[in-house]
C-alpha positions in Angstrom: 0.0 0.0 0.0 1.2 3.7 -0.3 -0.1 6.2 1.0 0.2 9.9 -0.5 -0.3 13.3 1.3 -1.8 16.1 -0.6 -1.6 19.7 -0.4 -4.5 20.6 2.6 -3.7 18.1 5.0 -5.6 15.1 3.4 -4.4 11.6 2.4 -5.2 8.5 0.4 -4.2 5.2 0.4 -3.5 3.7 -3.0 -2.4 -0.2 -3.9 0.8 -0.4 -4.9 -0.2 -2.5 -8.1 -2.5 0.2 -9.1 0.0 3.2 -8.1 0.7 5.2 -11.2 2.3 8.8 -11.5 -1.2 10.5 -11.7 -1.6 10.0 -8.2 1.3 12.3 -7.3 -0.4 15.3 -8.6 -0.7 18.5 -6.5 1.3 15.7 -3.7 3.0 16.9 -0.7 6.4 15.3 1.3 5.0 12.9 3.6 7.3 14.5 6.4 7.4 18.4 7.0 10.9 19.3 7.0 11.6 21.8 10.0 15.5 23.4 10.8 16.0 23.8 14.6 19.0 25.1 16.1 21.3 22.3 17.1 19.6 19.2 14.7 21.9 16.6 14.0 20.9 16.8 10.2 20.4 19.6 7.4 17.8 19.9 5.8 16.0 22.8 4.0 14.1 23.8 0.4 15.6 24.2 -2.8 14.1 26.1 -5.8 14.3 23.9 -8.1 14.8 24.7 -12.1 12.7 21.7 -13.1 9.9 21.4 -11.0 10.0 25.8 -10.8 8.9 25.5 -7.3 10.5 24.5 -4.3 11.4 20.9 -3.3 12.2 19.3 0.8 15.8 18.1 1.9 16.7 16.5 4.7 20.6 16.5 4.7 23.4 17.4 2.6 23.8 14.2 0.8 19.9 14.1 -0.2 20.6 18.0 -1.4 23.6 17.4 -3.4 21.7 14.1 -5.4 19.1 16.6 -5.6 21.2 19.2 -7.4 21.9 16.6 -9.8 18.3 15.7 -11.2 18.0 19.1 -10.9 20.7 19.4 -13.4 20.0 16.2 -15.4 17.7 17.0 -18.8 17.0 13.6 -18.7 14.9 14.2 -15.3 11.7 16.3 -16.1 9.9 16.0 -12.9 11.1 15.8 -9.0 8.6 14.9 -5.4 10.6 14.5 -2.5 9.1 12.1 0.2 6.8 11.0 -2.1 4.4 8.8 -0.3 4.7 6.1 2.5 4.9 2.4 1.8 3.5 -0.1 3.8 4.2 -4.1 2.9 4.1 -7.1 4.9 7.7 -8.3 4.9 7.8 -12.0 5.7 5.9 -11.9 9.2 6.3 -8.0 9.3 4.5 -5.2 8.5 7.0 -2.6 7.3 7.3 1.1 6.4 9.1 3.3 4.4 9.6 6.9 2.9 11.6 7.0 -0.2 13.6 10.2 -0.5 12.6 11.2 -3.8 10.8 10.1 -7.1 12.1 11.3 -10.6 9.9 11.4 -13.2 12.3 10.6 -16.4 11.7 12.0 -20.1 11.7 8.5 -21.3 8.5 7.9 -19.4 9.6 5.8 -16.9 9.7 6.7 -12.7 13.0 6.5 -10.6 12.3 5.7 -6.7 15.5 6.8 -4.8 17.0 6.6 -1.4 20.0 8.8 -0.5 22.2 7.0 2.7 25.8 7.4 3.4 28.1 4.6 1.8 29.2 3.5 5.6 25.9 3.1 6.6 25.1 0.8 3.6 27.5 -2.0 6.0 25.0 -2.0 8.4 22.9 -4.7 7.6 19.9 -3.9 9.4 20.2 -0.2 7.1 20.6 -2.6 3.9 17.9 -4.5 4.4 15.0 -2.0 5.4 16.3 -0.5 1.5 16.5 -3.7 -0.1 12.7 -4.5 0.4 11.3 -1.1 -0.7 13.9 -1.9 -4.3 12.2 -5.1 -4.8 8.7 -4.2 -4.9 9.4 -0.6 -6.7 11.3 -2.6 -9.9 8.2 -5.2 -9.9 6.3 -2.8 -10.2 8.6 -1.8 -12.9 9.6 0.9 -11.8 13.3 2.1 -11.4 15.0 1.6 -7.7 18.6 3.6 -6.9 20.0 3.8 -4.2 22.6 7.3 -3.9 25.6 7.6 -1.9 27.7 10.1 -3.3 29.2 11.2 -6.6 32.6 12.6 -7.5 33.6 15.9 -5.4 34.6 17.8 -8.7 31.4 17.1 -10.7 29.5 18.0 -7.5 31.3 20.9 -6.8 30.7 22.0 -10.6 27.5 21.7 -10.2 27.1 23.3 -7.1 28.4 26.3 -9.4 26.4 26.1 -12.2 23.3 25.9 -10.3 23.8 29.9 -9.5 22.8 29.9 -13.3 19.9 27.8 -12.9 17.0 30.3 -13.2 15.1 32.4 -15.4 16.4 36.0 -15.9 19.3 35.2 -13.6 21.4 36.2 -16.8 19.2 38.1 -19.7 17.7 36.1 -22.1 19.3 38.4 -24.9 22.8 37.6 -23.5 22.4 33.9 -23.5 20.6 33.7 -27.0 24.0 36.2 -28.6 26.1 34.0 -26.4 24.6 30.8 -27.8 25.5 32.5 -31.6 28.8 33.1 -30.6 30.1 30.2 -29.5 31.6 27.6 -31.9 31.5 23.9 -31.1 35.2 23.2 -29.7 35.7 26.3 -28.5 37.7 26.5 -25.0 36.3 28.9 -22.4 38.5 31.5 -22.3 38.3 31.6 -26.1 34.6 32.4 -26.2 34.9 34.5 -23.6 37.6 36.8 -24.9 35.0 36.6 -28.3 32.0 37.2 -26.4 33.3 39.8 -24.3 34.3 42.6 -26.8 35.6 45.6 -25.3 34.5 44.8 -22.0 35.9 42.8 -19.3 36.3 39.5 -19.9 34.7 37.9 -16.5 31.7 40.1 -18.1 31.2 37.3 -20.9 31.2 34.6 -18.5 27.2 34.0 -17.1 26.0 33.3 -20.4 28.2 30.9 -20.7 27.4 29.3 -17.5 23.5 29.6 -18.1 24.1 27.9 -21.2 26.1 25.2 -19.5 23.2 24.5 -17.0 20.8 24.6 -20.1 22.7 21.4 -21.2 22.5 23.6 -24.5 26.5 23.7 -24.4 28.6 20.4 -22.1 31.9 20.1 -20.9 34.0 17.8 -19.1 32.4 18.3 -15.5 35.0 15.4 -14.2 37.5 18.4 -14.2 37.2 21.9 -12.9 35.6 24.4 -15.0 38.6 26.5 -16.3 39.2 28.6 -19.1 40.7 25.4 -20.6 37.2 23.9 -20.5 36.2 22.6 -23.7 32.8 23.4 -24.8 30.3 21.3 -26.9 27.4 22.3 -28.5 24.0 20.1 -27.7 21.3 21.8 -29.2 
């Protein structure tokens, strides 16, 4: 069974089997996320580019895998806490909050649960996420468990995302930006082109806006520098 909060305070209880995206419309996080002075764990709201409202955290590990659907083109919708699962487990009646549910462009729904790597040896921790896996990916859905990702790619990110929403930089800068730039181009190149007679650091958020478009890539495995190639996606 899962059981979905809505916006309002209500709740319904839908089967499993008969669970389909639909039923997260105009949903709510199961838990409300509070900070108090002193809590063991961080959590907070993000305003998030591709749901253009704000989604729940509860630490920085859940936050940075956050930032990273965030910045994924591949992920077109995001509900943290999604509902509450409830399954009889052998002779147990368990329960369980995923973190999040992605909502990919291929159609298909990602169910994932964000836990530190060293808590993963835990086997009590390993099991209570094993269960929720199997009966998401019968369902045929897709199950992940997230424990990290590389510092450097994070850390890019973590820049980009300053980028990340409308009007931030204007629209006519990214669009002459986005003319300007030639496929191959290094950073500093297209900044020196873009930038004219002004400063060169001037030329630099369109470039950025554009790289958290996903209409230009680089190697994100490497810090951005003006040696960063840049490839044109769109």
């Amino acid at each position: 069974m899962a059981s979905i909060r809505h916006e309002g305070g209500s709740m319904r209880e839908v089967p499993f089997s008969e669970l389909r995206l639909a039923d997260f419309t105009e949903s709510a996080p199961w838990r409300q996320v509070r900070s108090v002075h002193g809590q063991a764990h961080y959590s907070g709201s993000y305003a998030s580019a591709t749901t253009g409202g704000h989604v729940v955290y509860e630490s920085r590990l859940e936050l940075a895998r956050l930032l990273l659907a965030d910045f994924d083109p591949a992920v077109r919708g995001i509900f943290a806490q999604p509902c509450r699962l409830v399954a009889r487990i052998g002779d147990r009646v368990r329960r369980h909050v995923p973190d999040f549910l992605l909502v990919m462009g291929s159609g298909t729904v990602r169910v994932v649960n964000v836990k530190p790597a060293v808590r993963l040896q835990d086997p009590k921790i390993a099991e209570a996420l094993e269960w929720p896996g199997r009966l998401v990916e019968r369902h045929g859905w897709e199950y992940e468990i997230w424990s990290g990702a590389d510092r450097v790619l994070l850390e890019n990110v973590r820049f980009l995302a300053a980028y990340r929403r409308p009007g931030i930089v204007p629209e006519s800068d990214v669009e002459d930006a986005w003319q300007q730039v030639a496929d191959g181009d290094p950073m500093a190149v297209a900044e020196r082109r873009l930038a004219g007679d002004r400063p060169v650091h001037e030329a630099r958020p369109p470039l950025m806006a554009l790289l958290w478009s996903g209409r230009l890539t680089t190697d994100l495995s490497r810090p951005l520098s003006g040696e960063s190639v840049l490839r044109r996606c769109a």
